[in-house]
mmCIF file of the N, C-alpha and C atoms, coordinates in Angstrom:
data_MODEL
# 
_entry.id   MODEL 
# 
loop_
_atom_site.group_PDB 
_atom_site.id 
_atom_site.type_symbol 
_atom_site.label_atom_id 
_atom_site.label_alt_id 
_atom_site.label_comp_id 
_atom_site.label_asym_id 
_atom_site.label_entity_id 
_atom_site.label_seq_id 
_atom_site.pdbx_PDB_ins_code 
_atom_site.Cartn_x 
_atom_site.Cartn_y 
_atom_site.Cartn_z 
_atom_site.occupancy 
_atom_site.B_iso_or_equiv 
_atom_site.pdbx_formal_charge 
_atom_site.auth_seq_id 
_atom_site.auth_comp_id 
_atom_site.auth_asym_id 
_atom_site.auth_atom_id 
_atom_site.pdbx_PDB_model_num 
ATOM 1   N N  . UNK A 1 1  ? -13.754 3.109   -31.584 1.00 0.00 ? 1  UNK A N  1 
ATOM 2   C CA . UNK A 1 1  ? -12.472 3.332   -30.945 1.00 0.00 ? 1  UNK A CA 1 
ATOM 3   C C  . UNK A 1 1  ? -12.328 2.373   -29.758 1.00 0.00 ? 1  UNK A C  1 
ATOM 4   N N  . UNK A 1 2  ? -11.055 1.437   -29.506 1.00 0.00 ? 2  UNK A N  1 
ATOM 5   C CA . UNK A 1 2  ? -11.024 0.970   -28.503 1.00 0.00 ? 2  UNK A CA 1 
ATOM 6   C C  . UNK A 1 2  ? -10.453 1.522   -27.152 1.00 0.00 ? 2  UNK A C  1 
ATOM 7   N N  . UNK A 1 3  ? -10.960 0.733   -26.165 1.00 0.00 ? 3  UNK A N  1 
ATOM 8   C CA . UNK A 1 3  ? -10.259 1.692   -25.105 1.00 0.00 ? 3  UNK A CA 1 
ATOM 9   C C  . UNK A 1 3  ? -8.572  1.092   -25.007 1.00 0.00 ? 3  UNK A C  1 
ATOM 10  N N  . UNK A 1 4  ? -7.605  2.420   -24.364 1.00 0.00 ? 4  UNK A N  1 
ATOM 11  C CA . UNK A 1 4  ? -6.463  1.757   -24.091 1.00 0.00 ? 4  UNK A CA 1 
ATOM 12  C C  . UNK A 1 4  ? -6.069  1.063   -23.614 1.00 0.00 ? 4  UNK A C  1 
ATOM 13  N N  . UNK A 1 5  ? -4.909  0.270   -23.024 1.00 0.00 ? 5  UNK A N  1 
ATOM 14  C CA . UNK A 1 5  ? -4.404  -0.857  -23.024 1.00 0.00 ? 5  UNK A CA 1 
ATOM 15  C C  . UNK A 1 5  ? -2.954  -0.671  -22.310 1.00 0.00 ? 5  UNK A C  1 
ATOM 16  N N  . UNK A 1 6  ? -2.928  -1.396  -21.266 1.00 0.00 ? 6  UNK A N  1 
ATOM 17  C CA . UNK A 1 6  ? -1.273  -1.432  -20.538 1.00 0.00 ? 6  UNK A CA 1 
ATOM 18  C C  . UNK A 1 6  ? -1.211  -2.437  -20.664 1.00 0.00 ? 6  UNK A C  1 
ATOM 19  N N  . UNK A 1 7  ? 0.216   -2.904  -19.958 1.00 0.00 ? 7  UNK A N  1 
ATOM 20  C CA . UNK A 1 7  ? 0.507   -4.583  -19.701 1.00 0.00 ? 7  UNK A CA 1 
ATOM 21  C C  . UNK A 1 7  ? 0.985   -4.600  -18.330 1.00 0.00 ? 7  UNK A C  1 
ATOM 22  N N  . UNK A 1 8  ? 0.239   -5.377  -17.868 1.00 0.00 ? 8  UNK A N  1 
ATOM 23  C CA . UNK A 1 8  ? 0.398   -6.083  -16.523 1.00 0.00 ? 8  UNK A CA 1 
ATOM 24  C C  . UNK A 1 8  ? 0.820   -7.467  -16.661 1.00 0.00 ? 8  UNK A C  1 
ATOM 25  N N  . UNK A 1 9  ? 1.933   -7.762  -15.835 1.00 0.00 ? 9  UNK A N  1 
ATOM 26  C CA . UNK A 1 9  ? 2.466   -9.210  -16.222 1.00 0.00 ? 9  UNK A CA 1 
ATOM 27  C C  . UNK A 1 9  ? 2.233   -10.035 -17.195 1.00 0.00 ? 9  UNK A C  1 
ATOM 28  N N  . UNK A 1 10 ? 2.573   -9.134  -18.281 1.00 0.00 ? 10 UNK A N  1 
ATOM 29  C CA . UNK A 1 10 ? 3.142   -9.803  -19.543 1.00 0.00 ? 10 UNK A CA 1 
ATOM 30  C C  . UNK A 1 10 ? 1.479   -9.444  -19.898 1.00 0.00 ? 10 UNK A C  1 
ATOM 31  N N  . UNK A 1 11 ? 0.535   -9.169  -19.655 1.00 0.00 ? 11 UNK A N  1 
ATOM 32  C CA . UNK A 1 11 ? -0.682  -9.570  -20.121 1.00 0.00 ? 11 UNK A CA 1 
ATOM 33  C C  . UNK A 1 11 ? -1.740  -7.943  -20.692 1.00 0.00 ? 11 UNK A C  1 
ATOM 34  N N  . UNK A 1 12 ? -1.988  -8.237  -21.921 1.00 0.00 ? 12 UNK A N  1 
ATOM 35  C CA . UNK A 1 12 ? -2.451  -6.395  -21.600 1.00 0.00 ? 12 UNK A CA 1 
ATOM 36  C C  . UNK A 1 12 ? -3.783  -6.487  -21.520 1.00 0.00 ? 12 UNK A C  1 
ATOM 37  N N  . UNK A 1 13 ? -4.161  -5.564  -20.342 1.00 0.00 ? 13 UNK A N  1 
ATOM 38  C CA . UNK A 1 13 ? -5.268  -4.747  -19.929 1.00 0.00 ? 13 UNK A CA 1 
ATOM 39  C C  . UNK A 1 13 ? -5.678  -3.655  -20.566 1.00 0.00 ? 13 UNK A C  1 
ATOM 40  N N  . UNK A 1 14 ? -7.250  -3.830  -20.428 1.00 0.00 ? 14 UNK A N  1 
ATOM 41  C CA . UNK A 1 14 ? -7.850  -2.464  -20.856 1.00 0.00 ? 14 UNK A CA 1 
ATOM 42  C C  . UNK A 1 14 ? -7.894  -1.793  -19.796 1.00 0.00 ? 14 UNK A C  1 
ATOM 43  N N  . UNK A 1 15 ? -7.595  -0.364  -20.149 1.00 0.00 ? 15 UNK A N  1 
ATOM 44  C CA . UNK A 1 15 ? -7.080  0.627   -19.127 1.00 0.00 ? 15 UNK A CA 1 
ATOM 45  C C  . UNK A 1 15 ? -8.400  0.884   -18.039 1.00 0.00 ? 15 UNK A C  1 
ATOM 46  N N  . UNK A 1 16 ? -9.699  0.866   -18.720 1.00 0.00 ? 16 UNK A N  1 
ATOM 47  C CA . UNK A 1 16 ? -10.825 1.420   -17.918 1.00 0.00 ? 16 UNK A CA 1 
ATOM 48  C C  . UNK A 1 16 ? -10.893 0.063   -17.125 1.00 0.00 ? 16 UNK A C  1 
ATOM 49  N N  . UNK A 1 17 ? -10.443 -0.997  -17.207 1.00 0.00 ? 17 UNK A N  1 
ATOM 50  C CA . UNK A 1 17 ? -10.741 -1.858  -16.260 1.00 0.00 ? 17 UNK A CA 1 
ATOM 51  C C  . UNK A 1 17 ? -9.924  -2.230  -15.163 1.00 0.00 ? 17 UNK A C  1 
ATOM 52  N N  . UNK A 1 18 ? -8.731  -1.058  -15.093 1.00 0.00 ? 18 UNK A N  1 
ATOM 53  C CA . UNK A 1 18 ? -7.938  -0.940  -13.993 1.00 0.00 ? 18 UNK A CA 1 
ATOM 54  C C  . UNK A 1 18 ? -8.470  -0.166  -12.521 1.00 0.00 ? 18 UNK A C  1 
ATOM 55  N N  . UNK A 1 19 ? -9.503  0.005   -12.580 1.00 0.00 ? 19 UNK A N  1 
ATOM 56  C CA . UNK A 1 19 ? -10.689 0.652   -11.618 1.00 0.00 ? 19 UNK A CA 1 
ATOM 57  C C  . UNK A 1 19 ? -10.687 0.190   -10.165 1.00 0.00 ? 19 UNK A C  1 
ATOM 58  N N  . UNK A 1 20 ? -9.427  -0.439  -9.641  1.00 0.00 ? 20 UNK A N  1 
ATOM 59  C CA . UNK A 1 20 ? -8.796  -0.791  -8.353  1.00 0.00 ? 20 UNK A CA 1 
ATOM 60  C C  . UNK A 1 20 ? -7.891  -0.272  -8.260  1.00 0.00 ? 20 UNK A C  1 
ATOM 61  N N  . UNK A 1 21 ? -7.780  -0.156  -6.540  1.00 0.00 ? 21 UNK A N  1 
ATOM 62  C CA . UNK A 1 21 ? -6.217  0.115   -6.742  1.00 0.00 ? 21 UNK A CA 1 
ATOM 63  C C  . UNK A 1 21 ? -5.244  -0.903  -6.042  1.00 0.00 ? 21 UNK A C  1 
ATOM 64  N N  . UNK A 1 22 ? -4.032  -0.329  -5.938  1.00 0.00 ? 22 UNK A N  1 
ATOM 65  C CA . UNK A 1 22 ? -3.005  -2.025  -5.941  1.00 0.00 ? 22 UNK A CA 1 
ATOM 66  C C  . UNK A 1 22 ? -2.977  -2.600  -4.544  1.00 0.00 ? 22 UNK A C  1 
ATOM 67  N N  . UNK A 1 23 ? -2.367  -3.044  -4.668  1.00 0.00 ? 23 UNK A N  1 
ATOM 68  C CA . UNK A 1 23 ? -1.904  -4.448  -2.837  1.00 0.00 ? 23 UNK A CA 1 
ATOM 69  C C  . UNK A 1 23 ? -0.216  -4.425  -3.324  1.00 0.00 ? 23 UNK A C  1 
ATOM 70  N N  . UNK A 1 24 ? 0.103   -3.677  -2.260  1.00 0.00 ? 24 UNK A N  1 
ATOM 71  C CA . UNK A 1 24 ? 1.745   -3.353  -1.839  1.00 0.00 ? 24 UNK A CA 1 
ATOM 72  C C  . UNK A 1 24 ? 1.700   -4.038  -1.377  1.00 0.00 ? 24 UNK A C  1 
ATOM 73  N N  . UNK A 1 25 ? 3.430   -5.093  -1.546  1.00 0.00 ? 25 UNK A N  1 
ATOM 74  C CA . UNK A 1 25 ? 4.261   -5.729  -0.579  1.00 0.00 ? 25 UNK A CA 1 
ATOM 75  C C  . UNK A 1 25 ? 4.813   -4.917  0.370   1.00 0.00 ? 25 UNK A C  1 
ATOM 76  N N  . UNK A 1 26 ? 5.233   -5.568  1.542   1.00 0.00 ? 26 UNK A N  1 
ATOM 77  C CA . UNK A 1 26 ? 5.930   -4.764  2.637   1.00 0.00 ? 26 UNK A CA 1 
ATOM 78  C C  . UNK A 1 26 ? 6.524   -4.100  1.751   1.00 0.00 ? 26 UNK A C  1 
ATOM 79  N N  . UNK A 1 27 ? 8.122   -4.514  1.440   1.00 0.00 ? 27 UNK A N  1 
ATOM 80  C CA . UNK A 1 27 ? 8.564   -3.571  0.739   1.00 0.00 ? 27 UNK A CA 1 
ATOM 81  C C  . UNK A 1 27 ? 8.475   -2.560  -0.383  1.00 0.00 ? 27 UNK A C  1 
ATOM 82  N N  . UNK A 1 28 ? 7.600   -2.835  -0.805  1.00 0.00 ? 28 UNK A N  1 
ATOM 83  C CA . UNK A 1 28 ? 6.578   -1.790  -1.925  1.00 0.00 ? 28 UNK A CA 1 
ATOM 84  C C  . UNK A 1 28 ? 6.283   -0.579  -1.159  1.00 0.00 ? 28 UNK A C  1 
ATOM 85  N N  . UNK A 1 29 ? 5.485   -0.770  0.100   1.00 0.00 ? 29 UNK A N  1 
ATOM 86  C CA . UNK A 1 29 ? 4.933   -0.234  1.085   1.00 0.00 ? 29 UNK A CA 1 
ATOM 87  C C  . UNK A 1 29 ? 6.113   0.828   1.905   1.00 0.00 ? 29 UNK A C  1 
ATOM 88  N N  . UNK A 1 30 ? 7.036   0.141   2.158   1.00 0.00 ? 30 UNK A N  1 
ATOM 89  C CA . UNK A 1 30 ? 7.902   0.644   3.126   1.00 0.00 ? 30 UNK A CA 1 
ATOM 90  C C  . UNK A 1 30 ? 9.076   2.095   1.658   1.00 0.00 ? 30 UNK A C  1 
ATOM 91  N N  . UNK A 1 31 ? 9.080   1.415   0.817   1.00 0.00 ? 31 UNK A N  1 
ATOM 92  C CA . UNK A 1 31 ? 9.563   2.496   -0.238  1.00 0.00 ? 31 UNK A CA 1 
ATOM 93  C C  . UNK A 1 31 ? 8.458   3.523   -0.176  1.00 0.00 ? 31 UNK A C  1 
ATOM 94  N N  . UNK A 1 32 ? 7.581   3.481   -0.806  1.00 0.00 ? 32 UNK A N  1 
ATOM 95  C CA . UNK A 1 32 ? 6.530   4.601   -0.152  1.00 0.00 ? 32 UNK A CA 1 
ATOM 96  C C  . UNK A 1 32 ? 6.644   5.732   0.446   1.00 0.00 ? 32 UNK A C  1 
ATOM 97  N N  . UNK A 1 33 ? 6.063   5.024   1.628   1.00 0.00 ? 33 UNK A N  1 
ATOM 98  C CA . UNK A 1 33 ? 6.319   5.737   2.851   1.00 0.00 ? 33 UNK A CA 1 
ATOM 99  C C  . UNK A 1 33 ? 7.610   5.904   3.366   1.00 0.00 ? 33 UNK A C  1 
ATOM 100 N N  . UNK A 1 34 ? 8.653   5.137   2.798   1.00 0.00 ? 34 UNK A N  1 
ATOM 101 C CA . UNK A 1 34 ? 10.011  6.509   3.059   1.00 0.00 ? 34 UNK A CA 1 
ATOM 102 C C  . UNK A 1 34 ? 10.535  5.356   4.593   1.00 0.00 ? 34 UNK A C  1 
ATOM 103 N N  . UNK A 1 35 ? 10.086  4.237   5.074   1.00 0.00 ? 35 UNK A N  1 
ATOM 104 C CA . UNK A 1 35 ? 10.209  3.486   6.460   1.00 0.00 ? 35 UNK A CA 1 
ATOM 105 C C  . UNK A 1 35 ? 10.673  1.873   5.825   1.00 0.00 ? 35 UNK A C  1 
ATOM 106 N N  . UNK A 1 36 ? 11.443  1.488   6.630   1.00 0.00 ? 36 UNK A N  1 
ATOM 107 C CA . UNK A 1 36 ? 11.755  0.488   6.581   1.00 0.00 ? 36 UNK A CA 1 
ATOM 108 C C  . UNK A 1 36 ? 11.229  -0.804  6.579   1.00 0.00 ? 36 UNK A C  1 
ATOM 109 N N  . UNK A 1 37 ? 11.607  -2.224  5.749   1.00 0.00 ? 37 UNK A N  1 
ATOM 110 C CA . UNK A 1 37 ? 10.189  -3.452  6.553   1.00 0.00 ? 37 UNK A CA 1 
ATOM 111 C C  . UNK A 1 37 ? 9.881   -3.706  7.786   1.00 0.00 ? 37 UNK A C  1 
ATOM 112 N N  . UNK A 1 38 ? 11.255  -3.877  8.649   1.00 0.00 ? 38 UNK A N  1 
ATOM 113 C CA . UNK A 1 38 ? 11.104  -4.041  10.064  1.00 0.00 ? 38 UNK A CA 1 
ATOM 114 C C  . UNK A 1 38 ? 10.272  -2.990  10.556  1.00 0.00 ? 38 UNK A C  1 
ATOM 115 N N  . UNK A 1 39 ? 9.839   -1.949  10.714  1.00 0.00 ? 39 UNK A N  1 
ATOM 116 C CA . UNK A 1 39 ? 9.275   -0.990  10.999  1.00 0.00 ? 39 UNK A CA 1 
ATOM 117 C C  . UNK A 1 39 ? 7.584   -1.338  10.568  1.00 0.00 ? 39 UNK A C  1 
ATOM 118 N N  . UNK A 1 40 ? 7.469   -1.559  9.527   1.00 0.00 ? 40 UNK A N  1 
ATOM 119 C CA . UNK A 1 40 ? 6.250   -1.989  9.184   1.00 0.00 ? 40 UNK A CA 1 
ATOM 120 C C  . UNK A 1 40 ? 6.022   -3.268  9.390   1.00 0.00 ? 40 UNK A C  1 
ATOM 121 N N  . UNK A 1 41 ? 6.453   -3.996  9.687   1.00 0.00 ? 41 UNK A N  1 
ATOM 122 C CA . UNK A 1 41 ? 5.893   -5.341  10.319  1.00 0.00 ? 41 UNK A CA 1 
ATOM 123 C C  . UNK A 1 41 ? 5.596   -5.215  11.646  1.00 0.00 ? 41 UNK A C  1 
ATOM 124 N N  . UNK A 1 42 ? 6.635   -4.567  12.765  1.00 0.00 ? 42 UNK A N  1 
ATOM 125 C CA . UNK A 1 42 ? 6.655   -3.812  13.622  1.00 0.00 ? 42 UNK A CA 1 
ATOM 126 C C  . UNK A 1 42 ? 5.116   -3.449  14.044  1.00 0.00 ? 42 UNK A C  1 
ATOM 127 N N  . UNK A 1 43 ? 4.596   -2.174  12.671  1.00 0.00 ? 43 UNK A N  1 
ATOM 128 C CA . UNK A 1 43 ? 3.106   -2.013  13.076  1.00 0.00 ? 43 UNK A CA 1 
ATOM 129 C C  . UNK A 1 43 ? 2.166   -2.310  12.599  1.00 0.00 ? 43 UNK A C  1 
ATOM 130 N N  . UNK A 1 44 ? 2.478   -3.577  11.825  1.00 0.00 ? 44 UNK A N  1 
ATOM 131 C CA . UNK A 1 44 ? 1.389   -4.567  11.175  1.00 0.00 ? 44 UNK A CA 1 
ATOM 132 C C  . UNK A 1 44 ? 1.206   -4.931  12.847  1.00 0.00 ? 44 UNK A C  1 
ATOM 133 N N  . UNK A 1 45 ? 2.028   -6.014  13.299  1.00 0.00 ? 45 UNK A N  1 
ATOM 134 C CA . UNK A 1 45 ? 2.028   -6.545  14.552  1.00 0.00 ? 45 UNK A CA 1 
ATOM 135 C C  . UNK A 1 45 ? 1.531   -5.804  15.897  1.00 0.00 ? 45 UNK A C  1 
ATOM 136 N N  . UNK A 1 46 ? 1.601   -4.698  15.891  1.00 0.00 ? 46 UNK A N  1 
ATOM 137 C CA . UNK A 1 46 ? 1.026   -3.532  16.790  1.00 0.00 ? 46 UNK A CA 1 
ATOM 138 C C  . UNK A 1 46 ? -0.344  -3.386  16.379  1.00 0.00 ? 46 UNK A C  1 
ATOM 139 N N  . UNK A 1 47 ? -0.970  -3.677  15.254  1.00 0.00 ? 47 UNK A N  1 
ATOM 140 C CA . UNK A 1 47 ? -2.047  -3.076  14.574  1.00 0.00 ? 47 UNK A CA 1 
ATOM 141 C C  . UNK A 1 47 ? -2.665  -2.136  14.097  1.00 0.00 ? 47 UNK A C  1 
ATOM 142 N N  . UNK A 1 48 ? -1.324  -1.484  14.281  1.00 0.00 ? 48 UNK A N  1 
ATOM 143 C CA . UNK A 1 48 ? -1.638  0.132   13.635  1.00 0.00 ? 48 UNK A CA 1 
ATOM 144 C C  . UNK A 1 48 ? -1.936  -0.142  12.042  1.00 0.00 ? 48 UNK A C  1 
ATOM 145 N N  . UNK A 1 49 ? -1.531  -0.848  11.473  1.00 0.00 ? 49 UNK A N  1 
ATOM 146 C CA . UNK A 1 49 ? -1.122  -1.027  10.216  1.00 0.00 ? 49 UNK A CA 1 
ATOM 147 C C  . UNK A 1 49 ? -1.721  -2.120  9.527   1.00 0.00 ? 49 UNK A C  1 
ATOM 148 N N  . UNK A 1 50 ? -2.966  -1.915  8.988   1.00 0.00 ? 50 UNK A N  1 
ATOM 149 C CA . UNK A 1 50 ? -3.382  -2.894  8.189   1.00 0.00 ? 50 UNK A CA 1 
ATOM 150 C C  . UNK A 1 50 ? -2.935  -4.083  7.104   1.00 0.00 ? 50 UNK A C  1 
ATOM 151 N N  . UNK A 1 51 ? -3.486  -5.257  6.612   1.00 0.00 ? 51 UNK A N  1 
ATOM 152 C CA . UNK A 1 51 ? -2.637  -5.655  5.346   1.00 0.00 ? 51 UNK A CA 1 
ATOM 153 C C  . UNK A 1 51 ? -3.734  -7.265  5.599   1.00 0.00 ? 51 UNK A C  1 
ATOM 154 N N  . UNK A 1 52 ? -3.500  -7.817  4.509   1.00 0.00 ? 52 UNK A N  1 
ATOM 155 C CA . UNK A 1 52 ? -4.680  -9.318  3.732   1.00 0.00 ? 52 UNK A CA 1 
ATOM 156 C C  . UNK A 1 52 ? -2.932  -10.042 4.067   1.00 0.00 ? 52 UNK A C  1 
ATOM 157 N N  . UNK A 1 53 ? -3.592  -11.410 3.818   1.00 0.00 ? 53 UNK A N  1 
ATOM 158 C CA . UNK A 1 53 ? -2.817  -11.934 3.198   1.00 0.00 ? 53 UNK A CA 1 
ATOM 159 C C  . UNK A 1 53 ? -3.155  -12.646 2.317   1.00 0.00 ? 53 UNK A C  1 
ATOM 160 N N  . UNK A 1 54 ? -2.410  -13.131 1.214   1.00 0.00 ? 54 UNK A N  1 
ATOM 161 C CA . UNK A 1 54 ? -2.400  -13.895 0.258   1.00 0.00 ? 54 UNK A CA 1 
ATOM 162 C C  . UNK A 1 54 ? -2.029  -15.049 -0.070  1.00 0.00 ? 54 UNK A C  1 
ATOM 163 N N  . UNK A 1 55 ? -2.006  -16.121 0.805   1.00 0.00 ? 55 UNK A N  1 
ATOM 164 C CA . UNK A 1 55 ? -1.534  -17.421 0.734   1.00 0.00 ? 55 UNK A CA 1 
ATOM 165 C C  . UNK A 1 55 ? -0.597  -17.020 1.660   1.00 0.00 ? 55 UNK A C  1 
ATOM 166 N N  . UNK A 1 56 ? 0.636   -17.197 1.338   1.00 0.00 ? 56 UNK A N  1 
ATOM 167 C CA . UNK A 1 56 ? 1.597   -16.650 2.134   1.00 0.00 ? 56 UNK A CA 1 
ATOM 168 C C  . UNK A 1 56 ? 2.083   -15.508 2.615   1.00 0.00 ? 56 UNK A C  1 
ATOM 169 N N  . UNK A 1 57 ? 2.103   -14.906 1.439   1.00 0.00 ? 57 UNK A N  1 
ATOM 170 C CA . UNK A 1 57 ? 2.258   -13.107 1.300   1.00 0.00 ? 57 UNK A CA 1 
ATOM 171 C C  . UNK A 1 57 ? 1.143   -11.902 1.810   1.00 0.00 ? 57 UNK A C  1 
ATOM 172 N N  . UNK A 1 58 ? 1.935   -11.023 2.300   1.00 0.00 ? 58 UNK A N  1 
ATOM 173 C CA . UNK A 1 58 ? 1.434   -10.354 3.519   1.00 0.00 ? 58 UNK A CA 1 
ATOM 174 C C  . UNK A 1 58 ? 1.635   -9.051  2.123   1.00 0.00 ? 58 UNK A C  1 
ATOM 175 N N  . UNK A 1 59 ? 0.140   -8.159  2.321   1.00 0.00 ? 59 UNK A N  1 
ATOM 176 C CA . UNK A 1 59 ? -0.239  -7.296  0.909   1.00 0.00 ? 59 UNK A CA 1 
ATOM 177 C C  . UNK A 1 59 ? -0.715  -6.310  2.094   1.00 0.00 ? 59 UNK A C  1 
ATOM 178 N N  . UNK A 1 60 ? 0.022   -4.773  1.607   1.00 0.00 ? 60 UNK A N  1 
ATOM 179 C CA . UNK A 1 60 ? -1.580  -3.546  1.998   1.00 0.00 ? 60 UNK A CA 1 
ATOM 180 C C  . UNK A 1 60 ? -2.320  -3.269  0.550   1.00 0.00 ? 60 UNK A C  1 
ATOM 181 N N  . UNK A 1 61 ? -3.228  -3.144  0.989   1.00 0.00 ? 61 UNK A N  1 
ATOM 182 C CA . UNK A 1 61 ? -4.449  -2.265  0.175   1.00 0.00 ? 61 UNK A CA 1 
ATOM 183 C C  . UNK A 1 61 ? -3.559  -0.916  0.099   1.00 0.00 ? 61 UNK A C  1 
ATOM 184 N N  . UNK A 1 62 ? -3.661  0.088   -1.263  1.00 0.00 ? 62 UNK A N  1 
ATOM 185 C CA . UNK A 1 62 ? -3.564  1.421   -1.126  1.00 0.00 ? 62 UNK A CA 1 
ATOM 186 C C  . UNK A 1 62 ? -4.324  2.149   -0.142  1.00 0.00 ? 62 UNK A C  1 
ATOM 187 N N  . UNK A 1 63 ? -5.638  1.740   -0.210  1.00 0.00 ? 63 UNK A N  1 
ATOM 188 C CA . UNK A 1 63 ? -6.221  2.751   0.356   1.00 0.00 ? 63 UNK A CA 1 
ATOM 189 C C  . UNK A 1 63 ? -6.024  2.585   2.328   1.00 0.00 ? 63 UNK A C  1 
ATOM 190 N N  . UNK A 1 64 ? -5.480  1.334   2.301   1.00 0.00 ? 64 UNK A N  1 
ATOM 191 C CA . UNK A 1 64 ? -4.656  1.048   4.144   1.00 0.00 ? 64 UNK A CA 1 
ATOM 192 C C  . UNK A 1 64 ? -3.819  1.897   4.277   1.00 0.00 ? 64 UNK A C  1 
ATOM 193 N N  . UNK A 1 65 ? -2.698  1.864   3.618   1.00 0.00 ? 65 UNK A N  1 
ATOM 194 C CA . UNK A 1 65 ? -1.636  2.719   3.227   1.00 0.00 ? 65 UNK A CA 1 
ATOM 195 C C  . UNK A 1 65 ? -1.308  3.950   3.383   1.00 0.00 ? 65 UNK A C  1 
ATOM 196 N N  . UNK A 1 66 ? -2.905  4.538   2.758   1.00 0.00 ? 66 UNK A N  1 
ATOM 197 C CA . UNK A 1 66 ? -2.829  6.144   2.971   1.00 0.00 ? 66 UNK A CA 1 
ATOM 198 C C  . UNK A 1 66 ? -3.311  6.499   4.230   1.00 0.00 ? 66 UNK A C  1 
ATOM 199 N N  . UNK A 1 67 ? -4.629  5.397   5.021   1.00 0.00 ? 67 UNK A N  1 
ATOM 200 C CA . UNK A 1 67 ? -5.049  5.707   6.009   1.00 0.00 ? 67 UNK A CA 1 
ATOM 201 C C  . UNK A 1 67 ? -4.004  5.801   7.157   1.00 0.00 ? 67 UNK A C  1 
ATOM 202 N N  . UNK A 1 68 ? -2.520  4.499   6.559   1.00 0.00 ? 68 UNK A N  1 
ATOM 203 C CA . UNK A 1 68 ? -1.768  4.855   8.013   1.00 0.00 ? 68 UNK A CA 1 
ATOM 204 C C  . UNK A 1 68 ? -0.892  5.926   7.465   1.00 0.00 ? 68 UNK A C  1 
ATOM 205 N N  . UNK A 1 69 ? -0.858  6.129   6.588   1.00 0.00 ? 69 UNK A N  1 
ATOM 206 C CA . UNK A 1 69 ? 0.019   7.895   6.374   1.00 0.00 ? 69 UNK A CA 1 
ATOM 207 C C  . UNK A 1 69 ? -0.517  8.567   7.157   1.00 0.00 ? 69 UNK A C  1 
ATOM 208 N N  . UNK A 1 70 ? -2.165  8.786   7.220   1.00 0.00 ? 70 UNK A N  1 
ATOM 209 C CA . UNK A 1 70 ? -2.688  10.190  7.818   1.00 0.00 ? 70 UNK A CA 1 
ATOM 210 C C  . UNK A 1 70 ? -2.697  9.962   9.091   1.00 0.00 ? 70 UNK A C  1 
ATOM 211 N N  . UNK A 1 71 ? -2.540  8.608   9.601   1.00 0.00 ? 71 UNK A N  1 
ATOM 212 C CA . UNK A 1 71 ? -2.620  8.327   10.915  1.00 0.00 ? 71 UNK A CA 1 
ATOM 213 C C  . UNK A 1 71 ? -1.470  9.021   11.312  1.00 0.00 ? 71 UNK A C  1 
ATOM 214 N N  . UNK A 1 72 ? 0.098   8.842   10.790  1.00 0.00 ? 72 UNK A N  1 
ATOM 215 C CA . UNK A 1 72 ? 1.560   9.405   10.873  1.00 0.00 ? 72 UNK A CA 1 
ATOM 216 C C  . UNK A 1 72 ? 0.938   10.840  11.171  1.00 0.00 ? 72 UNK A C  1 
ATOM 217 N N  . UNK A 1 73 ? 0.378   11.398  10.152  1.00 0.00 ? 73 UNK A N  1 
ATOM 218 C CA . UNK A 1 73 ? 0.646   12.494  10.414  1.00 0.00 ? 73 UNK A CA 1 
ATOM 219 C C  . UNK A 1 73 ? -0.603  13.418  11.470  1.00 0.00 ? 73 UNK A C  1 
ATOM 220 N N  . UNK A 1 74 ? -1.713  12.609  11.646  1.00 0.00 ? 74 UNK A N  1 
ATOM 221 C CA . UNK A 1 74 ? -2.012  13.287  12.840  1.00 0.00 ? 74 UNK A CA 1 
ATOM 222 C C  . UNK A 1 74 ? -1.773  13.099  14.191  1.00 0.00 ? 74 UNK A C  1 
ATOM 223 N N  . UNK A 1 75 ? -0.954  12.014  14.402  1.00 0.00 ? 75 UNK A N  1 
ATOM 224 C CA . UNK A 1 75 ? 0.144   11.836  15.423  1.00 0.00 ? 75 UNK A CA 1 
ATOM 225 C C  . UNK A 1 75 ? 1.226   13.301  15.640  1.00 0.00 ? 75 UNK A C  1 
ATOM 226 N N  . UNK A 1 76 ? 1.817   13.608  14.718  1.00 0.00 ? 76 UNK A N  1 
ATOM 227 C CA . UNK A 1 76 ? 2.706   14.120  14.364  1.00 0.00 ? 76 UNK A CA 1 
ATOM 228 C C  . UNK A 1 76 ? 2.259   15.590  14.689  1.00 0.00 ? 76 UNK A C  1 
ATOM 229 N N  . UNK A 1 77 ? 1.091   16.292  14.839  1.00 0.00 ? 77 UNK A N  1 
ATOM 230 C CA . UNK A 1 77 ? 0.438   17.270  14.624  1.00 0.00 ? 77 UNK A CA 1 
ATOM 231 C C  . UNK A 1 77 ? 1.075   17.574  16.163  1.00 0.00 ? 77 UNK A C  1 
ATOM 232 N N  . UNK A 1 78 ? 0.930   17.029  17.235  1.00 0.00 ? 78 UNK A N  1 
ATOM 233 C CA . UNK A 1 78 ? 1.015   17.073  18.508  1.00 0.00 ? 78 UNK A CA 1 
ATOM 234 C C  . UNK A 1 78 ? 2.607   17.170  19.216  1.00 0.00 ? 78 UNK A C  1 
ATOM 235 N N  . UNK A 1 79 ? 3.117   17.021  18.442  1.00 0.00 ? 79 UNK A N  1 
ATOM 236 C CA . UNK A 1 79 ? 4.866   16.928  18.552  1.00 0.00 ? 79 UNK A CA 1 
ATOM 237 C C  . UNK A 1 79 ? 5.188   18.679  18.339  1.00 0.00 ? 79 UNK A C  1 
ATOM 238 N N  . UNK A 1 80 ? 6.105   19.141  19.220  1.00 0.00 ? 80 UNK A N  1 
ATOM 239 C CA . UNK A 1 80 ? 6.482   20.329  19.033  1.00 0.00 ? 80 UNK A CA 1 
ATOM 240 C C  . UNK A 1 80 ? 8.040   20.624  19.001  1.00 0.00 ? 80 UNK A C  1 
ATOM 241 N N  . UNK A 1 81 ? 8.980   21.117  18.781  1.00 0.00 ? 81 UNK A N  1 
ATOM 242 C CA . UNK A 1 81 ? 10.016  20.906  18.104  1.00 0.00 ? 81 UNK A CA 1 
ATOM 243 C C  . UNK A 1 81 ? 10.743  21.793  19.049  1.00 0.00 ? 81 UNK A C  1 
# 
């Protein structure tokens, strides 16, 4: 039996060898999390906010991503309404 198979840019992958996870563009990133690019460049530039770049292009890691989610929200813990 072979293993399954997606297509990634035009090209298909075997599924078990998708064993990473992705690199969001700002705007990839900023859909996400529900925030705008300016906002996230904002705290790329602050350094709250991790990200590589790629030649030109400015990428988060998922797993950056989630770390500044939880960062949001244990900020957020301290706010009282």
């Amino acid at each position: 039996m072979t293993a399954p198979t997606t297509t990634v840019n035009a090209h298909a992958v075997r599924s078990d060898a998708l064993d990473v996870e992705p690199f969001y563009t700002v705007s990839e990133a900023g859909g996400i999390l529900r925030l705008g690019r300016s906002k996230l460049y904002e705290e790329i530039a602050a350094g709250r906010l991790r990200f590589v770049k790629v030649g030109r292009a400015t990428r988060i890691p998922a797993e950056w991503l989630q770390e500044y989610r939880q960062l949001l929200i244990e900020e957020g813990q301290g706010v009282s309404a």
